[in-house]
N, C-alpha and C positions, 0 to 999 in steps of 0.2 A: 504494500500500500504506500502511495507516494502524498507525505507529506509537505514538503517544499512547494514551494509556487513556483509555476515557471515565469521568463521574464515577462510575458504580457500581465501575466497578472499582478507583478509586481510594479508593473508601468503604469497599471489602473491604481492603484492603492498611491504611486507618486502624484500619478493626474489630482485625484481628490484629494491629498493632502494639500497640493500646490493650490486648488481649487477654493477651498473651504479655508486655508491660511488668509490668501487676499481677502476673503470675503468678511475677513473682522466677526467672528460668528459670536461672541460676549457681547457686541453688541447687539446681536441677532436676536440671542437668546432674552437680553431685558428687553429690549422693545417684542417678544412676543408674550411674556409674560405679563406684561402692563395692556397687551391688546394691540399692539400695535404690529400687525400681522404683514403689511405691508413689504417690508425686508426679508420678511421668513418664504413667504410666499414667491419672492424674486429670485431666492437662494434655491426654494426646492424647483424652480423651471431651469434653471440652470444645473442642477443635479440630474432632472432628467434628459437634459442635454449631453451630459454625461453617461447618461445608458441606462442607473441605477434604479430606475422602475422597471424599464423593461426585465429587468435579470429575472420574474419570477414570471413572467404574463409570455404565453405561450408564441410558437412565432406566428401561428395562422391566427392572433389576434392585433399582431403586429409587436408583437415583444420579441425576445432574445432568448427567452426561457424554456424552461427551467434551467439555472445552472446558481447552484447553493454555493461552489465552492465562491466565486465571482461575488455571490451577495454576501459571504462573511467578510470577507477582503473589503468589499465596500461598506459594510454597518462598525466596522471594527473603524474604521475612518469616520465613518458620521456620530458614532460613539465617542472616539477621539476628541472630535471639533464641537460636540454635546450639541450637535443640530436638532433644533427641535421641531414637532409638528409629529402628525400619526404617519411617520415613517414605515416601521415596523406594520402597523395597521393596514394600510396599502399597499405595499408585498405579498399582505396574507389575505387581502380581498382578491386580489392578481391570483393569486394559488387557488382561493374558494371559488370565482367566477369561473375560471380555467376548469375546474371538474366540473362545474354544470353544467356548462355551457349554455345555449339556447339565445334569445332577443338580449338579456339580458348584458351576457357574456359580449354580445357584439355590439351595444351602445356603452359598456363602460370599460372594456380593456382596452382600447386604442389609448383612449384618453387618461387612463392611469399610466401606460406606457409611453404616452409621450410628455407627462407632466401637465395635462391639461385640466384634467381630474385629478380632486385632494379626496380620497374615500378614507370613514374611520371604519372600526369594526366592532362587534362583540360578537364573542362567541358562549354560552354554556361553557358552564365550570369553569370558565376561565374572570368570573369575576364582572360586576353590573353595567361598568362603566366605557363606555366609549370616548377614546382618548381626542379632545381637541373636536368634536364636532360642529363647535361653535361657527368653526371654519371650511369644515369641508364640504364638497359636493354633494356625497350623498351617506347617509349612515346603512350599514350591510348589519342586518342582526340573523342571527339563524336560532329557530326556538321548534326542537321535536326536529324534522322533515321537513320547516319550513323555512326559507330564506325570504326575507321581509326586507326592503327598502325606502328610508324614507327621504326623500330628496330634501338637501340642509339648505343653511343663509347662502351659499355660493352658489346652488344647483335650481333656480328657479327654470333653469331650463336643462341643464346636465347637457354632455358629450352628445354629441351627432342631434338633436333637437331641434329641428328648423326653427327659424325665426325671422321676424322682418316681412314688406311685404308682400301679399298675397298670401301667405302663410295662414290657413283656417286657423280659426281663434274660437274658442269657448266664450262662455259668460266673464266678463267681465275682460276679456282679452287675452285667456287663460290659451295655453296648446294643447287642453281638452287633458291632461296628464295632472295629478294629483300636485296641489299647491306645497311648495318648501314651508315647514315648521319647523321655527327656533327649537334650541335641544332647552332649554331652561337654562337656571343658573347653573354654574360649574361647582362641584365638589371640592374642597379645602385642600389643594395635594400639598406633599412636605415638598415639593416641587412646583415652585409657581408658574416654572414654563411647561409642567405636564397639565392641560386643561380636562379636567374627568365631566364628563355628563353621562345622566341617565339616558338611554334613548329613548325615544319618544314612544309611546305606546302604540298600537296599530302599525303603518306602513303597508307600501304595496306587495304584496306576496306575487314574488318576481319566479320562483322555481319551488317546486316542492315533489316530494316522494325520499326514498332509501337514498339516493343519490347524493341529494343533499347533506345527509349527514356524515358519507363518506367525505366528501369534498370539504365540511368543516372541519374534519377529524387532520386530515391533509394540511388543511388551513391554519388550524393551532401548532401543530407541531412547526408550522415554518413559523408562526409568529416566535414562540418559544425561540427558534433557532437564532434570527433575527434577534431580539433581544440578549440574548448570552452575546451576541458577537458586539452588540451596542458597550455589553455593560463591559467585556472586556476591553474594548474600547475606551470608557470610561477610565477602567483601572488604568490603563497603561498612561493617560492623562496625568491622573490625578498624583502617580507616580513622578514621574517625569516633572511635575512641579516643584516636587516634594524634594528632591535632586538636588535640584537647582537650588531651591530654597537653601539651604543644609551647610550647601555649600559656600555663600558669602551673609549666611547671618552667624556672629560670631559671639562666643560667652570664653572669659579668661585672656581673649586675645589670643582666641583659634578656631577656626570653622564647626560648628557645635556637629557637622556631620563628619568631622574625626572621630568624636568619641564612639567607643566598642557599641553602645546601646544605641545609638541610633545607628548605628553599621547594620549591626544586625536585625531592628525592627525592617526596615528597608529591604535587606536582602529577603529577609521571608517575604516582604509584600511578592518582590519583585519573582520566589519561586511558585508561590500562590497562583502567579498572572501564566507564567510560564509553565505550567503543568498546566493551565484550563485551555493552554493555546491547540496543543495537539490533541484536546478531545473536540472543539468545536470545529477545526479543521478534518478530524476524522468520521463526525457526525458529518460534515457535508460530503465525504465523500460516499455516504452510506444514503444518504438523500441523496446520491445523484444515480446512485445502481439502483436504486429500491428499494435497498436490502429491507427482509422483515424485520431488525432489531435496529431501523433505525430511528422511528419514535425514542426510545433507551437510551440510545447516543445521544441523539438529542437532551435530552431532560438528562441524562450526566454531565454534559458538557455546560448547560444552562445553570446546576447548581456549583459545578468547578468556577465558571466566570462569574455569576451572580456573588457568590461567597466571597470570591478574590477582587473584585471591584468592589466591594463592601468594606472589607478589612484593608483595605485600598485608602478609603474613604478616612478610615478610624485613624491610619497611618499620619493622613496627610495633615488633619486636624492635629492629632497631638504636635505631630514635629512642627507646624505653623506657631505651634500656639494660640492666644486667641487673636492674632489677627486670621487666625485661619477660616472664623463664621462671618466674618463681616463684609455684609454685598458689595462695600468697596471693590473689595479684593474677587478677581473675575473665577479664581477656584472655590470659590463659597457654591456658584452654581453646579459647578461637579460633584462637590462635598452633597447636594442635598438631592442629585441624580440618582447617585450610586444604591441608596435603598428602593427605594422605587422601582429601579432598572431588577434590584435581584429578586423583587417578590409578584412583576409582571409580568404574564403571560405565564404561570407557572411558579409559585411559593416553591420554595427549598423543599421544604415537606413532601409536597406533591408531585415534584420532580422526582426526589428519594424513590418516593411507593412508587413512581412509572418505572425506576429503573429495575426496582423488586422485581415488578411484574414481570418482567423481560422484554 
């Protein structure tokens, strides 16, 4: 089994770092947390410029997909630069569309694949909330066999929708297609730029039968997967500050990161991050065969990088000190990432008992 990336993929990983550096993303990050969505929304059209929606949306919908090893490489980079917006969310609608298929599949995967569509998602067992849909086109819920969508503030009309005139028009001027409902107010996250809503009750019931719940089952395990690659991502961030940091804040009149204990808090982060790298790279190669045990890789590799971008977190704070929580300082927003990132899409726990299972 070949672990190492070869060069193009390590060419995509320089593309998006070079990409996402210019692009000032701390400021990204406050201005979407205050709402101010504008800059986020400029940064994921130029990501998908970059390809990184297509990597999970099939190619007869005009995607590049599926290829898992390419979307770690690339969420381990938007994890990195702590891009925010339902990333992960849109990957795993791309994955859930893709097994349905039908009208549906064909008016919304072009357009998640070329960044023109922002989709959140919820799935069963995986927790109430759909991330950011204050913002996106359309919310994707699946409950039993059924796949329900309710077209959000951006989707008054959604992907492929004619409009303009001559275009028949409904009451009121409507395209005869169910009117966009605000999600409500947002849930408290310990992350101001994760925006959580409930979704809206009802929605259009877009696919339904056995099908369906294959396709979400599909769907969660790439959100999971997606996520583990964010949060190690994350770690290796929050790491790499911490470095830095160490190394020119001084106590005694010498780099406080000479002394033995912080050597060594650091080295463990740093073996933490670096044992979850080759299960989440090994998990995408088992997503890209089939394999039957790769659900298990998955959710191993999601509680490897979850835990290690966690303990990541705890790292960075103590060796900071307390300028280490303060919004000033542009690592407070990784600092308050890192838990989120390891109990989304799949709590530690519940990754554990997937991997029991087999």
């Amino acid at each position: 089994m070949r672990f190492l990336l070869d060069d193009e993929q390590r060419e995509f990983a320089r593309s998006l770092d070079a990409l996402l550096t210019a692009a000032d993303t701390p400021a990204v990050v406050r201005g979407w947390a205050s709402g101010d969505h504008g800059p986020g929304l400029a940064l994921w059209r130029r990501l998908a410029d970059a390809g990184v929606f297509a990597l999970a949306v099939p190619e007869a919908y005009g995607g590049v997909g599926p290829l898992p090893v390419e979307t770690a490489v690339a969420f381990v980079e938007l994890g990195r630069h702590g891009v925010p917006g339902p990333l992960v969310e849109s990957v795993a609608a791309g994955v859930l569309l893709g097994g349905v298929g039908g009208p549906a599949a064909k008016e919304w995967l072009p357009g998640i694949a070329s960044g023109t569509a922002v989709v959140s998602l919820a799935l069963e067992g995986y927790g109430p909330y759909a991330l950011d849909a204050d913002v996106a086109d359309a919310v994707l819920t699946v409950t039993g066999d059924e796949l329900r969508l309710t077209r959000g503030a951006g989707g008054a009309t959604g992907p492929g929708v004619p409009t303009g005139p001559g275009v028949p028009t409904g009451p009121g001027g409507s395209t005869g297609r169910p009117a966009p409902t605000g999600p409500g107010a947002p849930t408290v996250s310990v992350d101001p730029a994760r925006r959580l809503f409930r979704p809206e009750p009802g929605g259009e019931v877009v696919a339904a039968g056995p099908g369906v719940r294959e396709a979400a089952r599909a769907a969660g395990t790439w959100a999971t997967f997606a996520t583990a690659a964010q949060a190690l991502g994350c770690g290796e961030a929050l790491l790499r500050a911490t470095v830095a940091y160490v190394k020119q804040r001084t106590q005694f009149c010498v780099p406080v990161g000479s002394f033995q204990a912080v050597k060594h808090r650091l080295a463990d982060t740093l073996l933490g991050l670096e044992f979850a790298r080759p299960l989440l790279y090994g998990a995408a190669v088992e997503l890209a065969d089939g394999a039957p045990g790769a659900g298990a890789a998955v959710a191993a590799a999601k509680v490897a990088a979850g835990e290690a971008g966690y303990a990541a977190a705890r790292t960075a704070l103590q060796l900071h000190g307390a300028v280490g929580y303060t919004e000033e300082l542009d690592l407070a927003w990784w600092l308050r990432r890192a838990r989120p990132l390891r109990d989304a899409w799949g709590t530690p726990s519940a990754c554990r008992a997937r991997v029991l299972a087999g």
